[in-house]
TORKOL-4160 file (C-alpha; in steps of 0.2 Angstrom, whole numbers, padded with zeros to 4 digits, m for minus):
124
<pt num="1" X="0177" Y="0413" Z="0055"/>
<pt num="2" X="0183" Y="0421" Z="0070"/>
<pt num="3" X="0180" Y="0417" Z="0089"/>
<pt num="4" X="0171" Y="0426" Z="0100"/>
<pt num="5" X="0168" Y="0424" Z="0120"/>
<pt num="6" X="0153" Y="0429" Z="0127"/>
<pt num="7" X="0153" Y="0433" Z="0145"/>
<pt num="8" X="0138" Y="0438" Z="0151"/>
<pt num="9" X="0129" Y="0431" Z="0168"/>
<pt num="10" X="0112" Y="0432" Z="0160"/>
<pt num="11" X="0107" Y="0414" Z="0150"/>
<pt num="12" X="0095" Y="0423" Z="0140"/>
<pt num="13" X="0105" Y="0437" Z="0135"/>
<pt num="14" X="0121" Y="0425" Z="0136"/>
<pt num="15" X="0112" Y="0415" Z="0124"/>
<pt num="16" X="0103" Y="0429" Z="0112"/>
<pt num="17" X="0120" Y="0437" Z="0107"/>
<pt num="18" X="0128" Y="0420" Z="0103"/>
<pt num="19" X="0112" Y="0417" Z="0092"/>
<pt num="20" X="0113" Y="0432" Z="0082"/>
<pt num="21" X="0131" Y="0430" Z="0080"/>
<pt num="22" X="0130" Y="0411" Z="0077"/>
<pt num="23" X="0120" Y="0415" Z="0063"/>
<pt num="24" X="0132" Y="0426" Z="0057"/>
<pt num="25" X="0144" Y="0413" Z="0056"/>
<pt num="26" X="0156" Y="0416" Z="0069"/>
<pt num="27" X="0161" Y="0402" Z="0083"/>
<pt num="28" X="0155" Y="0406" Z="0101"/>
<pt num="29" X="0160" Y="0404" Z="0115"/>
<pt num="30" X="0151" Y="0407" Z="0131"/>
<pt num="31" X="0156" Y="0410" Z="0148"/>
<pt num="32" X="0144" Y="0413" Z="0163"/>
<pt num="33" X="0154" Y="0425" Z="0175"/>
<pt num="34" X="0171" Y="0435" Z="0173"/>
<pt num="35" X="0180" Y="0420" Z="0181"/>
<pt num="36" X="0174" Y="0409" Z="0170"/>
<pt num="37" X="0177" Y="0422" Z="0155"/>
<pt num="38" X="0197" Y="0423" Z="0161"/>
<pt num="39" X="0196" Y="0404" Z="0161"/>
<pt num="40" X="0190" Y="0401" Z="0144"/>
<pt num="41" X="0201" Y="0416" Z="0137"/>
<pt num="42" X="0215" Y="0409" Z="0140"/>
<pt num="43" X="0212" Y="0393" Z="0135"/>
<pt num="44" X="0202" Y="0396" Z="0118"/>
<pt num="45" X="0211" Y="0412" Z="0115"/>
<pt num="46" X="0196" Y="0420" Z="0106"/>
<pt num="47" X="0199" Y="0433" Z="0092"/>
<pt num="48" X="0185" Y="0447" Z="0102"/>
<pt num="49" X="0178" Y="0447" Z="0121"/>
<pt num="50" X="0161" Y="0453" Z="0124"/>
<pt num="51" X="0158" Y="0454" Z="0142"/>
<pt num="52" X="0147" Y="0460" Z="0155"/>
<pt num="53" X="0152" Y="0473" Z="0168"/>
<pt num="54" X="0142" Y="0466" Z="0182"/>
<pt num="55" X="0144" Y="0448" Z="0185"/>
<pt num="56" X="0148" Y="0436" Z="0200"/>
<pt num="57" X="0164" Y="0430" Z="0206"/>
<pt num="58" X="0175" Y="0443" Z="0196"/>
<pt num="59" X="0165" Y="0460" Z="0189"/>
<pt num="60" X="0170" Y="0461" Z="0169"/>
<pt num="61" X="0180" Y="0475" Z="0174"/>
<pt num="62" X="0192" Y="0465" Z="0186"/>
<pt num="63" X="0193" Y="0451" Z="0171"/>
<pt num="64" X="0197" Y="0465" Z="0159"/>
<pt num="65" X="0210" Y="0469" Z="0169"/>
<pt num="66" X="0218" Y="0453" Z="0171"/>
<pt num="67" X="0217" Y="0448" Z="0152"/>
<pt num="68" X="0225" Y="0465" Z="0150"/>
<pt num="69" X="0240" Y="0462" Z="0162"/>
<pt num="70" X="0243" Y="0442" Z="0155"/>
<pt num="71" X="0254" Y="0443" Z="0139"/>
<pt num="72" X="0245" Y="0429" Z="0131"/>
<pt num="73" X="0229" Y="0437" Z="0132"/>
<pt num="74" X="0233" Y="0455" Z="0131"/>
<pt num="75" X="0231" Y="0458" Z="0113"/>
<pt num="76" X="0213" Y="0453" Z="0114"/>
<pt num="77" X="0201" Y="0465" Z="0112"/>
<pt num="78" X="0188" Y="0466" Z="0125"/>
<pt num="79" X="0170" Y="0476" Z="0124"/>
<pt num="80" X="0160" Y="0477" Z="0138"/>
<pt num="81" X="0142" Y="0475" Z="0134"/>
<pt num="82" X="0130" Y="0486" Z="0150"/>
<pt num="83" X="0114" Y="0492" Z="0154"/>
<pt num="84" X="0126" Y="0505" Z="0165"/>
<pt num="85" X="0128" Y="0519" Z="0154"/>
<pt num="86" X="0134" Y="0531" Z="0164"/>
<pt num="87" X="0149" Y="0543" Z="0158"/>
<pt num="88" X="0160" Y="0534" Z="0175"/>
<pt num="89" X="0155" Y="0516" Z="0170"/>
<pt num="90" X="0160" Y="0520" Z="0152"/>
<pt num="91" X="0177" Y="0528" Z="0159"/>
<pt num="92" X="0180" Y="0514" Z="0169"/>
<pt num="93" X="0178" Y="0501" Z="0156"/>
<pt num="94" X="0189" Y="0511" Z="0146"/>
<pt num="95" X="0201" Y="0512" Z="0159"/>
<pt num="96" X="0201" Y="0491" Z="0165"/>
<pt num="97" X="0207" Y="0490" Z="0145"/>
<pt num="98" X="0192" Y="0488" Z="0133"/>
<pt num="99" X="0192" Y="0493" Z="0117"/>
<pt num="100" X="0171" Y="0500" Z="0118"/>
<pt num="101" X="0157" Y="0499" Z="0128"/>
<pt num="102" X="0139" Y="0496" Z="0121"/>
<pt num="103" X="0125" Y="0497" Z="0130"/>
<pt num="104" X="0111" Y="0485" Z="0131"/>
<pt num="105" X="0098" Y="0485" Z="0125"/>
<pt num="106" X="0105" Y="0482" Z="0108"/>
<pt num="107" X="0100" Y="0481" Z="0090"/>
<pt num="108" X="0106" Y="0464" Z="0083"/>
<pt num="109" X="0113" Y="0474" Z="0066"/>
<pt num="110" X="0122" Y="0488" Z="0075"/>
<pt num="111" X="0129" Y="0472" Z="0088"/>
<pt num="112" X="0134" Y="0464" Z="0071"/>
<pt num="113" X="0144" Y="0480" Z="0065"/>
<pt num="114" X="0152" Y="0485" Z="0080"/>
<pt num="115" X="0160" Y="0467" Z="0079"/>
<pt num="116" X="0165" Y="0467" Z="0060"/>
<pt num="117" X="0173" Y="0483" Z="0064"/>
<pt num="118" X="0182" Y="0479" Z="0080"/>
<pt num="119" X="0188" Y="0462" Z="0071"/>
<pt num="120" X="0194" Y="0473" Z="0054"/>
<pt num="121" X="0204" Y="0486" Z="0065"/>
<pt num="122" X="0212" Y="0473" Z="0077"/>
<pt num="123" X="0215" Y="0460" Z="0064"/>
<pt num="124" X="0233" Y="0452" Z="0068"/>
């Protein structure tokens, strides 16, 4: 089953996505700021990247950025999961390199779908 790294600052929300994606049977894992996320991309190489725009140490925006600039990490989709909705913030996540930006909150079968799908069309 595919990897996926969480990055989200939050615990609870941190931990409510790899829950509902646990028990869809993918492998998590988690990361608690964009540093952090960068970090553990590069050495878990994970097959999807859903990531917080606002988070300490390095925005998910910055880390987007310098996923997308490394060629080891560069084919990685990355989707930024925000409360900040507005049209600029979608743009600008765009922009740093993501692949789709959901906005929270969420329903746990349309976060499951959005996933399959992304996975389906960027499937090596």
């Amino acid at each position: 089953m595919p990897k996926i790294l969480i990055a989200e600052d939050e615990p609870d929300i941190r931990e409510l996505v790899a829950l509902i994606l646990e028990l869809d049977g993918y492998e998590i894992v988690q990361a608690r700021d964009g540093q952090d996320a960068v970090e553990k991309a590069r050495a878990e190489r994970p097959d999807l990247i859903l990531m917080d725009v606002r988070m300490p140490r390095m925005t998910g925006y910055e880390a987007c950025e310098t996923l997308k600039a490394d060629p080891a990490t560069q084919h990685i989709p990355v989707v930024f999961l925000s409360a900040k909705g507005q049209a600029g913030e979608v743009e600008a996540g765009l922009r740093a390199g993501a692949v789709a930006y959901l906005l929270k909150p969420f329903d746990a079968e349309d976060l499951l779908a959005q996933v399959k799908r992304i996975l389906r069309d960027h499937a090596s």
